[in-house]
N, C-alpha and C positions, 0 to 999 in steps of 0.2 A: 420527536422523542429522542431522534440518534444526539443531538446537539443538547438536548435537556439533558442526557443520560454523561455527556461529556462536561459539558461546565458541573455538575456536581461531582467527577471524577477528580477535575481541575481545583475543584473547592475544598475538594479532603484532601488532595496531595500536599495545599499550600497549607491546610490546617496540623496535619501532619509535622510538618516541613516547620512549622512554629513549635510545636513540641518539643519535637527534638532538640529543639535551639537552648529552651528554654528551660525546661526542665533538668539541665544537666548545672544552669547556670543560679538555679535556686535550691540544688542539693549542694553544692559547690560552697552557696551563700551560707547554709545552715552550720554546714561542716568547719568552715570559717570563724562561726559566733561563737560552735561550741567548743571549738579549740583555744579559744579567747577566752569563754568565760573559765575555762580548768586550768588555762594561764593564770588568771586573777585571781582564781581562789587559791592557788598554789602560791602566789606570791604574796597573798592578803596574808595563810597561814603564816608561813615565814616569819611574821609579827608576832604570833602567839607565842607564849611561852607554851612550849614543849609538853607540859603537864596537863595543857588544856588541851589539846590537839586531837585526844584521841575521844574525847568527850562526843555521842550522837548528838546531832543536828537537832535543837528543839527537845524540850524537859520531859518530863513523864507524866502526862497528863492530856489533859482530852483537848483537840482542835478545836477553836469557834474562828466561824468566817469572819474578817475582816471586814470594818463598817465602814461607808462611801466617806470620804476627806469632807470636811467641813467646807461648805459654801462660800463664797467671798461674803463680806457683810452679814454675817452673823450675829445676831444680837446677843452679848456678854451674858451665858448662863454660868452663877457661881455655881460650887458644889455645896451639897449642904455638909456638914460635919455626920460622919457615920460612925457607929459605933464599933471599936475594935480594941484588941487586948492579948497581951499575950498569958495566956495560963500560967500560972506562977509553979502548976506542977509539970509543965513541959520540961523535959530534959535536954540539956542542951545537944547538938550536933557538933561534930568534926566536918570541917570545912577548910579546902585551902584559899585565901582570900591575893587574890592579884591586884598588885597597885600599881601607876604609871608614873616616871619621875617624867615630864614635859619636857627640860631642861637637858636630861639627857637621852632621850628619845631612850629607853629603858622601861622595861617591865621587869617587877619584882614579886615575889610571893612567901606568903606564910602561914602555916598552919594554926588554926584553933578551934575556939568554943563558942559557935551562935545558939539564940533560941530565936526558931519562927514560930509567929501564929498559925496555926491550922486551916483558918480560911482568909482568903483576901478582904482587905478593910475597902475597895475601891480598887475598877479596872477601867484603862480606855481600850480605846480600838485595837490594840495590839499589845498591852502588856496588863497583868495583875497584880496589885500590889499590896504587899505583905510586911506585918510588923514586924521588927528584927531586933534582938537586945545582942548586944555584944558585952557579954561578963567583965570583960577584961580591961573597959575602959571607964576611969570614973561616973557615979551616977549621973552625973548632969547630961552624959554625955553617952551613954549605952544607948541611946535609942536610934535606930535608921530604917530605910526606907530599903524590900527588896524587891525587884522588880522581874517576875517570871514571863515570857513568851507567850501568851498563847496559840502560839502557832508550832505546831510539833516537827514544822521543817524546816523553822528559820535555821538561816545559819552562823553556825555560833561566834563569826568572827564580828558579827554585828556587834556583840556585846561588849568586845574589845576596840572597837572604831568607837562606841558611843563613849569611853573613857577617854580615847585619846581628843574626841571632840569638845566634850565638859574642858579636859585639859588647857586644851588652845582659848576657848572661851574665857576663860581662865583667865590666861595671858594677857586676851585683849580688855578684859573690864580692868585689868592693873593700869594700862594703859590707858583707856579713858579713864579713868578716875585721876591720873596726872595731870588731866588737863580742867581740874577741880569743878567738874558738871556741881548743879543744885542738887543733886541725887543722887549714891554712888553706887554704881552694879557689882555685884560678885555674884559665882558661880561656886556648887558645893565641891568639891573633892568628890569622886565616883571613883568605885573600885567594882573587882566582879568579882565571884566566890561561886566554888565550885562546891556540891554536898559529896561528900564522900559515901556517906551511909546512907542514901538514897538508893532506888532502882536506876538505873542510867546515869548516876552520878550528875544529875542537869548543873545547868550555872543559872545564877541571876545574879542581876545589876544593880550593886547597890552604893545609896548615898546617904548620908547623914539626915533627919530627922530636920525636919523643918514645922514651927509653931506659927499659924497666924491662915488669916482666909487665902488658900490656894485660886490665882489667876491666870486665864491664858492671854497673852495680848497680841499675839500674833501666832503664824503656820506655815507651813513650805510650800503653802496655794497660795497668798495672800490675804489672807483676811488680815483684818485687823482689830483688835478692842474697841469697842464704842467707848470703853470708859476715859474720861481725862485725861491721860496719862503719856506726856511727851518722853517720859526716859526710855522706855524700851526702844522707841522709832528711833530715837535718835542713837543710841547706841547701837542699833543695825547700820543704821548708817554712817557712823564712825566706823566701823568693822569691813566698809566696804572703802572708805575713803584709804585708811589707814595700811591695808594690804592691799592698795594702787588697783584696785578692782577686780582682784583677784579671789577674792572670799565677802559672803555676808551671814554674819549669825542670824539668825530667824529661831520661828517659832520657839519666841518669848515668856515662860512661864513659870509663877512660882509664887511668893507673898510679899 
């Protein structure tokens, strides 16, 4: 008993004696990440224009959880066409609308007059998307696409990365289309707007109106489209050739 009573003395001393070690060295770790991550967000805002800055985290409306990423090898589901429309008696909203110049690494803004639809025409796993007439630009061409969160704690500098990434995308479809592919890529203009006469004033993402059957051909997992279709592959991988393997545009989608 005197020796049983002593190796389990010996056994909590040494368990102890790891605690101590350790525990000090995985608050230390924590303390670390989240000092980093209020780094990154502090320097991510920096980008924003000013006017956006003070805008809450995530629009005014209700959370839905987030749906597991698409599988590799998914078989090509189209969407089917939904019906949506905006009220012709909606009145429009004050919104200030932020644009990116690429070229000079600059954000710009200006004030006006959208009308949303009232309820979303289509949503994926993470955003809702909404009919948007903008008055102020000729008919052919009032029509766009706005894109809300639904996540009420994203954070809002996502909205401003995802323009300055359309931007760059941009850049690189100008560039392979110089090298005169059978197909030639472009990317819409994305801008973000903030509602002013809203509850919390949210922002969404928005882009020009696209006519014709919406495709995805690839994801940031991997998958890829079963459909025929060599331009998007190979325009990923021009994008990765072309920035010495520094960057690859992915999940490919659009008509």
């Amino acid at each position: 008993h005197f020796f049983a009573q002593v190796w389990l003395l010996f056994t909590f001393s040494i368990f102890v004696g790891l605690l101590c070690r350790v525990l000090p060295s995985l608050y230390r770790g924590r303390k670390v990440k989240e000092d980093r991550s209020r780094k990154g967000e502090s320097e991510s805002l920096g980008r924003i224009p000013k006017e956006a800055q003070g805008v809450k985290k995530g629009p005014a409306m209700s959370a839905a959880e987030h749906k597991p990423s698409e599988p590799l090898r998914k078989p090509q589901q189209h969407r089917a066409p939904k019906v949506h429309f905006v009220d012709p008696g909606t009145t429009p909203e004050k919104v200030v609308r932020f644009t990116y110049d690429v070229h000079e690494d600059k954000w710009t803004q200006a004030t006006g007059l959208v009308v949303l639809e009232a309820t979303p025409f289509d949503e994926g796993s993470m955003r809702a998307a909404f009919c948007m007439l903008d008055p102020s630009k000729p008919e052919s061409q009032q029509r766009y696409v706005a894109k809300m969160s639904k996540n009420p704690r994203e954070d809002l500098t996502i909205y401003f990365m995802d323009v300055e990434m359309q931007a760059l995308a941009k850049l690189f479809a100008d560039e392979y289309n110089k090298r005169g592919p059978p197909k030639l890529v472009d990317f819409n203009e994305a801008s973000v707007i903030k509602c002013l006469e809203r509850r919390g004033q949210p922002l969404l993402a928005v882009e020009p109106w696209l006519d014709g059957k919406f495709n995805k051909y690839s994801n940031n997992y991997g998958f890829i489209s079963y459909q025929d279709r060599n331009t998007p592959q190979a325009f990923s991988h021009f994008t990765y050739c072309h920035s010495g393997g520094k960057l690859l545009i992915c999940d490919i989608q659009g008509v």
